[in-house]
Z-matrix of the N, CA and C atoms (Angstrom, degrees):
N
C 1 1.448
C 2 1.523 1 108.52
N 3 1.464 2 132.50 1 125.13
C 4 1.331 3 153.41 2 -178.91
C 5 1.778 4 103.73 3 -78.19
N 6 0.936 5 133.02 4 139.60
C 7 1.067 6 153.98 5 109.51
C 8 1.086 7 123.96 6 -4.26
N 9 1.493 8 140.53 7 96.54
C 10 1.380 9 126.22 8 174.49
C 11 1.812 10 110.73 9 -63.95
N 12 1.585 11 104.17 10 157.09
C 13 1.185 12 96.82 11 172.42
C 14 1.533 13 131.19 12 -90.94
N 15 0.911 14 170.58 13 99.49
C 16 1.743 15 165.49 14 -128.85
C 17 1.168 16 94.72 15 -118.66
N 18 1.566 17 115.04 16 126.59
C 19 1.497 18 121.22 17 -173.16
C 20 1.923 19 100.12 18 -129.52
N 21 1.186 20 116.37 19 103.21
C 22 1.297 21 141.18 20 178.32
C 23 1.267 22 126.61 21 -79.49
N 24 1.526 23 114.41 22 72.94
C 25 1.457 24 116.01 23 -168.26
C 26 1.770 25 111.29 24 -53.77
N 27 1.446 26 88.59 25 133.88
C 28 1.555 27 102.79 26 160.56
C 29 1.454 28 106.93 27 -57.34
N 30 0.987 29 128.80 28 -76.00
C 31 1.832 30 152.64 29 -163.54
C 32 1.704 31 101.29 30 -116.45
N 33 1.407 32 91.06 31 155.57
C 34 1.680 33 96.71 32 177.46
C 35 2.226 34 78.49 33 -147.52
N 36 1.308 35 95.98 34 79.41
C 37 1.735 36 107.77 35 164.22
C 38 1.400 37 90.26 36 -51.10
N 39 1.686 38 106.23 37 145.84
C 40 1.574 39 153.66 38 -167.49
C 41 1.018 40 89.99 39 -102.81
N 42 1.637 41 142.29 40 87.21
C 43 1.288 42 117.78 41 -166.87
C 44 1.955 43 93.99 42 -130.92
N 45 0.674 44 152.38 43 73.69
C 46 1.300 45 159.30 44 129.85
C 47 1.895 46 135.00 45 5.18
N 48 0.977 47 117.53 46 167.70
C 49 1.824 48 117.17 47 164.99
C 50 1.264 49 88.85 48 -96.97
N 51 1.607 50 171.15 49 -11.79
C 52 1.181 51 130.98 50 135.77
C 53 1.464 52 120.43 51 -24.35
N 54 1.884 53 108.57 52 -67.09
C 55 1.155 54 105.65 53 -170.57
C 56 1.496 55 125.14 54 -75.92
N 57 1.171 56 102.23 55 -35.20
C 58 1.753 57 87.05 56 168.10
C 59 1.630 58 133.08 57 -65.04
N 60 1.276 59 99.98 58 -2.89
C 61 1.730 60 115.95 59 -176.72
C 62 1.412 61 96.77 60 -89.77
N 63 1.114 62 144.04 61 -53.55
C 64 1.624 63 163.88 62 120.68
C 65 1.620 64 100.99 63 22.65
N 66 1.964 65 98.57 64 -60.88
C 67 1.553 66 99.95 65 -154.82
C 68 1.414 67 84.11 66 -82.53
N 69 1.192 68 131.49 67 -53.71
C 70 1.962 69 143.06 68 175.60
C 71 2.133 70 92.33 69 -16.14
N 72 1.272 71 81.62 70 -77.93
C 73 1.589 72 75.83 71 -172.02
C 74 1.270 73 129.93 72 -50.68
N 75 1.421 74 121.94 73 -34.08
C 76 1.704 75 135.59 74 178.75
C 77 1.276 76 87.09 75 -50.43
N 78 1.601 77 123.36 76 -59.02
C 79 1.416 78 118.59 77 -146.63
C 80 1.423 79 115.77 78 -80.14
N 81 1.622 80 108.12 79 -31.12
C 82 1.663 81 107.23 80 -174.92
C 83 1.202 82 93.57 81 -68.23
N 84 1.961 83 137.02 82 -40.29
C 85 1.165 84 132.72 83 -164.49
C 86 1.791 85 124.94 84 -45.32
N 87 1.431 86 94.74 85 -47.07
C 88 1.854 87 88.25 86 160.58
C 89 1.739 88 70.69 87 122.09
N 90 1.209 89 138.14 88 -29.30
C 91 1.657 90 119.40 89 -173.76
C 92 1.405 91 111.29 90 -101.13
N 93 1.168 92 93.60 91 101.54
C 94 1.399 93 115.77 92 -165.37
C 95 1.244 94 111.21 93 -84.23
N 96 2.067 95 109.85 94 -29.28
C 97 1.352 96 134.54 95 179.83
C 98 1.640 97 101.67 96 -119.79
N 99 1.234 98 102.36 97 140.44
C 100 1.610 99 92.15 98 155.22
C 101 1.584 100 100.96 99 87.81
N 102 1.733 101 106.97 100 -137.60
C 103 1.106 102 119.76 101 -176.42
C 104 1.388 103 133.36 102 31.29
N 105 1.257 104 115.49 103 161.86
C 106 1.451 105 120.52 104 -161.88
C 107 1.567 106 120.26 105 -37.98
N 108 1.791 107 116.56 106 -48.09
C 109 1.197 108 114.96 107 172.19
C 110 1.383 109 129.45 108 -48.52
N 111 1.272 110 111.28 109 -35.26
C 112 1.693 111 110.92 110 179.83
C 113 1.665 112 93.74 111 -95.98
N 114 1.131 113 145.36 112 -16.57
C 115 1.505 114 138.19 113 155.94
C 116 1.734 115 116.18 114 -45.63
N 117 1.541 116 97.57 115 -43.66
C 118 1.481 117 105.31 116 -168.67
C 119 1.933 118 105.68 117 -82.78
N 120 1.510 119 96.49 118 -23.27
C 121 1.433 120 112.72 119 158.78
C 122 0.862 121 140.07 120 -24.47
N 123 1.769 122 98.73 121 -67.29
C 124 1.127 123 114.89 122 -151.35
C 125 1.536 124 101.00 123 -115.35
N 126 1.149 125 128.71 124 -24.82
C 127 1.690 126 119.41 125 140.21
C 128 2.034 127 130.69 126 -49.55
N 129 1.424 128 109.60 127 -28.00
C 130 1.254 129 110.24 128 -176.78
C 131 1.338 130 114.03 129 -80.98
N 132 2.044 131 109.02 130 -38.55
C 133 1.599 132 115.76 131 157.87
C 134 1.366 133 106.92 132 -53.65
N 135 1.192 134 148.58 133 -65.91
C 136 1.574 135 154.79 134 -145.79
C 137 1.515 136 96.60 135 -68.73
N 138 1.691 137 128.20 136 -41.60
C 139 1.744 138 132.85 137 -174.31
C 140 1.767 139 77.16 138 -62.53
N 141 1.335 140 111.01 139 -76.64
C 142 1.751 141 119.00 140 -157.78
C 143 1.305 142 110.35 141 -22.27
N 144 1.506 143 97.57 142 -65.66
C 145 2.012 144 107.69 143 -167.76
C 146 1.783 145 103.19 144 -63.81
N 147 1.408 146 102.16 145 -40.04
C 148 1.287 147 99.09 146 179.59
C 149 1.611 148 98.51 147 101.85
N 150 1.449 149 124.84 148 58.07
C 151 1.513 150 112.64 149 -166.96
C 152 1.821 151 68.67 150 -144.61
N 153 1.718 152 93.90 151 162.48
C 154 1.592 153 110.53 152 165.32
C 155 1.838 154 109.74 153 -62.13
N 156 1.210 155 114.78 154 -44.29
C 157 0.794 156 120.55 155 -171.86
C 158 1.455 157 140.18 156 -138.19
N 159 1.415 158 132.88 157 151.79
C 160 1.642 159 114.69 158 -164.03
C 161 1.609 160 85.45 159 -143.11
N 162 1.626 161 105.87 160 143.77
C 163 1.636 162 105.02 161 175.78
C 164 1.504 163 96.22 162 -131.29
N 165 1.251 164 125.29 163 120.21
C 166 1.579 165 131.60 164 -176.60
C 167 1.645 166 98.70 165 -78.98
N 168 1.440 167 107.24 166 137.89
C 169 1.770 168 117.34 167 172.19
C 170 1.646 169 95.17 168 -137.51
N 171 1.134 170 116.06 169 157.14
C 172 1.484 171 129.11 170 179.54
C 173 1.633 172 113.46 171 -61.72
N 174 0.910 173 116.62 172 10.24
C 175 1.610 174 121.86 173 169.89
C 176 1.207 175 113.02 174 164.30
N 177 1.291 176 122.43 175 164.72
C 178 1.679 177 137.38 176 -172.78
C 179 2.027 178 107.17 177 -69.89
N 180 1.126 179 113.54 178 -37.38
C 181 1.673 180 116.41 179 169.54
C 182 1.921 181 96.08 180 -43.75
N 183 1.332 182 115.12 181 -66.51
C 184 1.402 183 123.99 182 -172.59
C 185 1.447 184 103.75 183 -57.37
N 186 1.185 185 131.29 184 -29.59
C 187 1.374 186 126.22 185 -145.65
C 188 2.103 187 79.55 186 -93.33
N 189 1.270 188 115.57 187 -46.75
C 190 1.479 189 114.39 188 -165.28
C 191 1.845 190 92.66 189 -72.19
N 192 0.814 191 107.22 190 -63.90
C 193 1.471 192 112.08 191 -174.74
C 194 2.241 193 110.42 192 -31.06
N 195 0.637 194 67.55 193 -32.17
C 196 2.094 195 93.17 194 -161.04
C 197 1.798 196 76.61 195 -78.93
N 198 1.389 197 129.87 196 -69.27
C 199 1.700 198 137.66 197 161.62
C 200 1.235 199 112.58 198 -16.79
N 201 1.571 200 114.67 199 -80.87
C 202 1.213 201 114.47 200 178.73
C 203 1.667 202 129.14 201 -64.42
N 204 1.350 203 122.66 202 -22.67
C 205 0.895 204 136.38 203 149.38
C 206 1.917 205 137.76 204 -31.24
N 207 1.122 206 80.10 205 -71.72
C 208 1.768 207 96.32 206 175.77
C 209 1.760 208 90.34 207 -92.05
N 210 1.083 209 153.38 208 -0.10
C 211 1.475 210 138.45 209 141.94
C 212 1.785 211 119.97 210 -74.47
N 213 1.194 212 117.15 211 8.60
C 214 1.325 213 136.24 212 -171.92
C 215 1.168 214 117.87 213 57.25
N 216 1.325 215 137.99 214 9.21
C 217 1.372 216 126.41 215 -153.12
C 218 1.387 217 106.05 216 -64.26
N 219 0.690 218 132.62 217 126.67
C 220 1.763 219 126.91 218 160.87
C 221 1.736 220 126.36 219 -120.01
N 222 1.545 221 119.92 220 -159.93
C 223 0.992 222 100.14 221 176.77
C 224 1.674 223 130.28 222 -63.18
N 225 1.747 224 125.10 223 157.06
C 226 0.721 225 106.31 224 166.06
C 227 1.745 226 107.02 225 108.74
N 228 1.492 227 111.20 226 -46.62
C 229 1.309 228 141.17 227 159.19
C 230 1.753 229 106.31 228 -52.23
N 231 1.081 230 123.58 229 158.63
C 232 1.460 231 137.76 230 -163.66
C 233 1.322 232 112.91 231 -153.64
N 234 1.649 233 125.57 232 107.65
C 235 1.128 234 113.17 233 -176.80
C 236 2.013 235 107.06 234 -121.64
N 237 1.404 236 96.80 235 123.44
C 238 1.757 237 101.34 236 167.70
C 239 1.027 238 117.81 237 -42.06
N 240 1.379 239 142.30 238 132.81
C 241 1.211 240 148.20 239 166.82
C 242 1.855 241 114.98 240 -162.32
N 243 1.458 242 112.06 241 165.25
C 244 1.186 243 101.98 242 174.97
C 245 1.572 244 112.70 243 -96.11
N 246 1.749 245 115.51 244 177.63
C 247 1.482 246 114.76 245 148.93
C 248 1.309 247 143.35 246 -88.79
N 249 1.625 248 88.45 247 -1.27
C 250 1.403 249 82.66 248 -176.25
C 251 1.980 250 102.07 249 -107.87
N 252 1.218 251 89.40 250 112.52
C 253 1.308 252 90.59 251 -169.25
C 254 1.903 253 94.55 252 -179.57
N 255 1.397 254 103.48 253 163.31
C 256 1.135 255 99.17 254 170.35
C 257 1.836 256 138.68 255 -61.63
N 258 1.388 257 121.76 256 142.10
C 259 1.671 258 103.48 257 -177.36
C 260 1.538 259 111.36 258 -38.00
N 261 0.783 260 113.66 259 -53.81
C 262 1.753 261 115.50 260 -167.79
C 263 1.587 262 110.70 261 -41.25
N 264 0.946 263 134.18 262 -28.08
C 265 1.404 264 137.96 263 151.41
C 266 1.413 265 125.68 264 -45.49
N 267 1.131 266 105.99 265 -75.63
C 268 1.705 267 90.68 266 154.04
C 269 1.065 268 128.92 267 -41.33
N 270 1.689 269 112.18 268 -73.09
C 271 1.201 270 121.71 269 -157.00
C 272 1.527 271 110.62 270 -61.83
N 273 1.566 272 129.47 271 -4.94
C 274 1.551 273 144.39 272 171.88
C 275 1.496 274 106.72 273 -72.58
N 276 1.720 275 124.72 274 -34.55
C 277 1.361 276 129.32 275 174.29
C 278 1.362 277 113.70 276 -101.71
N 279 1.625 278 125.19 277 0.60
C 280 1.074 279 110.37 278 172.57
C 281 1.610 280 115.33 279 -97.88
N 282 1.756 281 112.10 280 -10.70
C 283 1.269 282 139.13 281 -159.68
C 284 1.801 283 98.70 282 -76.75
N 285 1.939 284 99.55 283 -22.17
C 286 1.368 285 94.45 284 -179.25
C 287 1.246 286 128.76 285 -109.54
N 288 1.713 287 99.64 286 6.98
C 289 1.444 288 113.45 287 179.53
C 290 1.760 289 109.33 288 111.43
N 291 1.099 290 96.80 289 -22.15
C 292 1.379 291 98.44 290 167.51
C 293 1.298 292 121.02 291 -68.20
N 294 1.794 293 88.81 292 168.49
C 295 1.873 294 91.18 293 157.19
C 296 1.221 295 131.39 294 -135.06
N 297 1.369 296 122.61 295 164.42
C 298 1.416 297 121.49 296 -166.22
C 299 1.331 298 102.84 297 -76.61
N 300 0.875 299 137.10 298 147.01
C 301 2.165 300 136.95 299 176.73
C 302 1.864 301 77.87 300 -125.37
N 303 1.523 302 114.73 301 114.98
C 304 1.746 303 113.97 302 -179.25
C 305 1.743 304 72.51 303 -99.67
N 306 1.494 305 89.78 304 170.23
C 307 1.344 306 127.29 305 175.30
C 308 1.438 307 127.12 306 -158.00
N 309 1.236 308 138.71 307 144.86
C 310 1.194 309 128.87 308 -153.38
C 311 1.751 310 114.83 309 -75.96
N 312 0.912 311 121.33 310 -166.65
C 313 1.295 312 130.50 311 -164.06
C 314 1.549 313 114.00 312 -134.48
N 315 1.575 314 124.15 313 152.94
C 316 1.584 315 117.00 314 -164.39
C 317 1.435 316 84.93 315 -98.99
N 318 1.445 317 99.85 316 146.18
C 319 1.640 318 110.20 317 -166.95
C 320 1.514 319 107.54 318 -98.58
N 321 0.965 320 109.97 319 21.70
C 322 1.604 321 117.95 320 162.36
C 323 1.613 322 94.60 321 -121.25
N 324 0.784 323 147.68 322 -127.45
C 325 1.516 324 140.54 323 -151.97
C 326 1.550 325 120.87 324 -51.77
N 327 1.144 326 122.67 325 2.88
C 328 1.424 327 129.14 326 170.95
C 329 1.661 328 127.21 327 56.94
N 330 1.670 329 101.72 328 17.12
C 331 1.499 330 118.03 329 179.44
C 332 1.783 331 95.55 330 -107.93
N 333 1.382 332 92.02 331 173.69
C 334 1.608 333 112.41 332 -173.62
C 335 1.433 334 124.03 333 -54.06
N 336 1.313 335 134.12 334 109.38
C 337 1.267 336 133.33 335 -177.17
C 338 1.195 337 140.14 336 -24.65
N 339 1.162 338 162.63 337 4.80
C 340 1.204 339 141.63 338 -96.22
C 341 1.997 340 111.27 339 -40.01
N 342 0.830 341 116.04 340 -66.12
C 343 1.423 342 122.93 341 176.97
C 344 1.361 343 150.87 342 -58.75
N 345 1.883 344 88.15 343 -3.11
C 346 1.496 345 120.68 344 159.26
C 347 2.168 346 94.24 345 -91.05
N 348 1.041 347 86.26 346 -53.77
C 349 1.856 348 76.87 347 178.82
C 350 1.358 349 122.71 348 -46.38
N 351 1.449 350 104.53 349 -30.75
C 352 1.678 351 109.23 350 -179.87
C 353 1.197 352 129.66 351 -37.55
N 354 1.867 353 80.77 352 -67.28
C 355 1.163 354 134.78 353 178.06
C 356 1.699 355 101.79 354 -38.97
N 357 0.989 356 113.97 355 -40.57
C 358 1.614 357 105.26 356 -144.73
C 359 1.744 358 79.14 357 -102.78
N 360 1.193 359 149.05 358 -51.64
C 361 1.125 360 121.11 359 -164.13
C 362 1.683 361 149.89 360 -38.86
N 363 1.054 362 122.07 361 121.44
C 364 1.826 363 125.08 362 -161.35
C 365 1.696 364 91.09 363 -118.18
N 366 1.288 365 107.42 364 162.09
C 367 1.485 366 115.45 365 174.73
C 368 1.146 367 121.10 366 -60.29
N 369 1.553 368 124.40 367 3.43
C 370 1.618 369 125.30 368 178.56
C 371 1.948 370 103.14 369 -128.26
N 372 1.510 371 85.88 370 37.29
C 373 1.683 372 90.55 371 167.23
C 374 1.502 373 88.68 372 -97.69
N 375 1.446 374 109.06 373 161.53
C 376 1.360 375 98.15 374 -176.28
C 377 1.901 376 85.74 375 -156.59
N 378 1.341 377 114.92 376 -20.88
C 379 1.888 378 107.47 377 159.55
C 380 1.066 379 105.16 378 -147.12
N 381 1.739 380 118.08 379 163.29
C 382 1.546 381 138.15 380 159.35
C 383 1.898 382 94.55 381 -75.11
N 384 1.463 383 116.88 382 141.75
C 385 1.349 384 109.65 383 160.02
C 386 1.864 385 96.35 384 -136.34
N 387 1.381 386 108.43 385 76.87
C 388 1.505 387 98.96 386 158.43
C 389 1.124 388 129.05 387 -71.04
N 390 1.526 389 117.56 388 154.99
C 391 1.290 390 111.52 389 -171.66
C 392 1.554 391 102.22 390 -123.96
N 393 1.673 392 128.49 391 122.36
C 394 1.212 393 147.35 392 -167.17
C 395 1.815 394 93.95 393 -75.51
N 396 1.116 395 138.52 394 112.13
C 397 1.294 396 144.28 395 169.06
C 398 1.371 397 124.85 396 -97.40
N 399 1.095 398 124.00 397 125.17
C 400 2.014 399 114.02 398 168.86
C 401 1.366 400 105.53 399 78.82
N 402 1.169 401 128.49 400 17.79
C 403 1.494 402 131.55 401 179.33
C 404 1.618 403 113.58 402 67.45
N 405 1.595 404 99.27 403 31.26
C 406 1.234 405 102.09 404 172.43
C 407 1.866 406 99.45 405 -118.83
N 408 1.677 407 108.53 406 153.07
C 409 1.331 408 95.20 407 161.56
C 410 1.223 409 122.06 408 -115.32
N 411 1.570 410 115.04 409 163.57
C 412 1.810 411 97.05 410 165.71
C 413 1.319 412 142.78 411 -105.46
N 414 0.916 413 137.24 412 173.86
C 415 1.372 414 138.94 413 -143.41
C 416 1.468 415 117.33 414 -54.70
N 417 1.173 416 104.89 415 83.95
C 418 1.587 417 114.74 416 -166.36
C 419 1.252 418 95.92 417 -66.94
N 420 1.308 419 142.20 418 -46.58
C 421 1.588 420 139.48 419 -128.88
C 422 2.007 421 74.05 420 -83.54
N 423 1.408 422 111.87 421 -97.81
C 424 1.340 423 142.72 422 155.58
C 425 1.683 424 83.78 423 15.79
N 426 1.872 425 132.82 424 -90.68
C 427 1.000 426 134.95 425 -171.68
C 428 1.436 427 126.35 426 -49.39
N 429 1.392 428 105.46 427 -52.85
C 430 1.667 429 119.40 428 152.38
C 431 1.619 430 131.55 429 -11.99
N 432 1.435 431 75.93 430 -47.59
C 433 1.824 432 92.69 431 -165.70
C 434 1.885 433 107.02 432 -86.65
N 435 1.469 434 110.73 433 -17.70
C 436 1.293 435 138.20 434 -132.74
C 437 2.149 436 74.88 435 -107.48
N 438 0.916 437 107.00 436 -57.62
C 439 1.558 438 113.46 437 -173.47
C 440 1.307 439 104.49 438 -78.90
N 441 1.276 440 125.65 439 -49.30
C 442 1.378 441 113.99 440 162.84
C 443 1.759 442 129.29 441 -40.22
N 444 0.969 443 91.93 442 -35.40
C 445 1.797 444 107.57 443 -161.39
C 446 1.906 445 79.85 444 -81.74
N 447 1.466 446 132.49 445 -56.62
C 448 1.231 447 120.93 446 -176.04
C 449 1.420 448 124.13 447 -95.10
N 450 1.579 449 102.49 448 29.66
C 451 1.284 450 106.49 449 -165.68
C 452 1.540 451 125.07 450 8.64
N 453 1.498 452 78.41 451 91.65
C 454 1.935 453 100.99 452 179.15
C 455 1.282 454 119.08 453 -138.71
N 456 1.459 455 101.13 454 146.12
C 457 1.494 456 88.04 455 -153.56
C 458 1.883 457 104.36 456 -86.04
N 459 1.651 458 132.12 457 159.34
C 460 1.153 459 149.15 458 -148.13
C 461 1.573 460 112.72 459 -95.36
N 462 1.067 461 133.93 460 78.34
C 463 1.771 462 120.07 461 -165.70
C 464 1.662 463 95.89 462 -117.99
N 465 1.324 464 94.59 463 108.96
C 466 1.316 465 116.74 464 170.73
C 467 1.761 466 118.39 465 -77.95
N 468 1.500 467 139.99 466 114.22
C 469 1.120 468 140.75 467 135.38
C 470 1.341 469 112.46 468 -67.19
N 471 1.588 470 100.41 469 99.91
C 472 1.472 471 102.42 470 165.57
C 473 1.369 472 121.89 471 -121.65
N 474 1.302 473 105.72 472 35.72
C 475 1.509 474 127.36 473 174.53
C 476 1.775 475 122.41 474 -23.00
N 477 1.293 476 85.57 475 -75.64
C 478 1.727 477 108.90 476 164.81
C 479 1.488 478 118.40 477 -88.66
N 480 1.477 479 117.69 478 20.03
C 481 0.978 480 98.00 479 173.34
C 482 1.641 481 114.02 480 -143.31
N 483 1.554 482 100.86 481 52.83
C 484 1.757 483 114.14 482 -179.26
C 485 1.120 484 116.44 483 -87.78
N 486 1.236 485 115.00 484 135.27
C 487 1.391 486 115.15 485 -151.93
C 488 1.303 487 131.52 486 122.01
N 489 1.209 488 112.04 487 -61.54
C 490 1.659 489 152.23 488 -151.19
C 491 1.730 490 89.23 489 -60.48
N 492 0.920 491 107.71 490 168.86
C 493 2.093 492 125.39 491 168.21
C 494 1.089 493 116.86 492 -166.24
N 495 1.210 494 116.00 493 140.30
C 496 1.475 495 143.66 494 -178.20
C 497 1.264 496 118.30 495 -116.43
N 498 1.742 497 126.27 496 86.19
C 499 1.173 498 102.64 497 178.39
C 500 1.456 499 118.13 498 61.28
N 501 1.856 500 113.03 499 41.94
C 502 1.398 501 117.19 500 178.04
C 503 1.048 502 126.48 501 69.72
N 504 1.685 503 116.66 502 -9.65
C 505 1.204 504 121.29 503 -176.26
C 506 1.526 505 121.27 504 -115.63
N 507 1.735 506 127.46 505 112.01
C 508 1.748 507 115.27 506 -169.54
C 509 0.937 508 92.14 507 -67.00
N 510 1.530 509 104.94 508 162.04
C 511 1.310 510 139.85 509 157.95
C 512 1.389 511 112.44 510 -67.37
N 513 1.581 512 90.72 511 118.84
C 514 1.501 513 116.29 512 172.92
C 515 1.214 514 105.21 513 99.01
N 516 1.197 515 137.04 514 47.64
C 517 1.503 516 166.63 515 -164.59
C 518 1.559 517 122.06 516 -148.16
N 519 1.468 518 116.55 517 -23.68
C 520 1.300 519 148.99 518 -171.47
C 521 1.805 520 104.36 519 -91.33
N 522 0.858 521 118.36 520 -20.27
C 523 1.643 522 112.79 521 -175.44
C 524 1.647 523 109.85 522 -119.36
């Protein structure tokens, strides 16, 4: 006798005939890349978060990678981050030669410590990369101050957490 299987959605996407009429048109349109829709995109995300600017990539791995990238980190470089979070987090700082330095997590909200991050910094930290989870974020103010003081630079995963505010401020607006 087998075991049934129980399949426990992460997300149950709101997905509608708005949006598939939406995606219908992107696709008959011929801009498959680019073009006005992800233009109008990527200005209406950038008003939302409240940033000058927003650049759409086909997923959040690309979006950190493209981060660490144009922040130079390379090998040798060391970036804070947690584990509990998706691979792509790492694997975005290991893609550049870096490495992840994990650190534990506050056991009430399950985002990045501030005081485990402290803790962990060496002269070849070179960013904080918390990651905002469950539409919660973490302690930006606390972390904020934490990168400032080691002048380091701020890389927010706010994957799962669009939307979210801190003290008036969305997530992913903070770095």
């Amino acid at each position: 006798m087998s075991t049934p299987q129980i399949r426990i959605p992460i997300t149950r996407p709101a997905v509608g005939r708005e949006e598939a009429d939406a995606a219908a048109e992107a696709i008959m349109s011929g801009a498959l890349a680019q073009g006005p829709r992800v233009a109008e995109f990527e200005r209406r995300f950038a008003e939302m978060v409240g940033v000058k600017h927003a650049i759409a990539v086909a997923n959040g791995t690309l979006a950190e990678e493209a981060i660490i990238q144009g922040l130079g980190i390379k090998a040798g470089d060391e970036v804070i981050t947690v584990g509990h979070t998706f691979s792509a987090t790492a694997a975005s700082i290991l893609r550049a030669g870096a490495t992840p330095r994990f650190v534990d997590i506050d056991p009430v909200t399950w985002l990045m410590d501030p005081a485990a991050a402290a803790a962990a910094i060496t002269p070849k930290t070179k960013a904080l990369m918390p990651v905002h989870l469950f539409g919660l974020i973490a302690d930006m103010n606390a972390l904020g101050a934490l990168a400032t003081k080691h002048n380091l630079d701020m890389i927010e995963d706010a994957c799962q957490a669009v939307g979210a505010t801190q003290n008036g401020k969305q997530a992913g607006s903070f770095g």
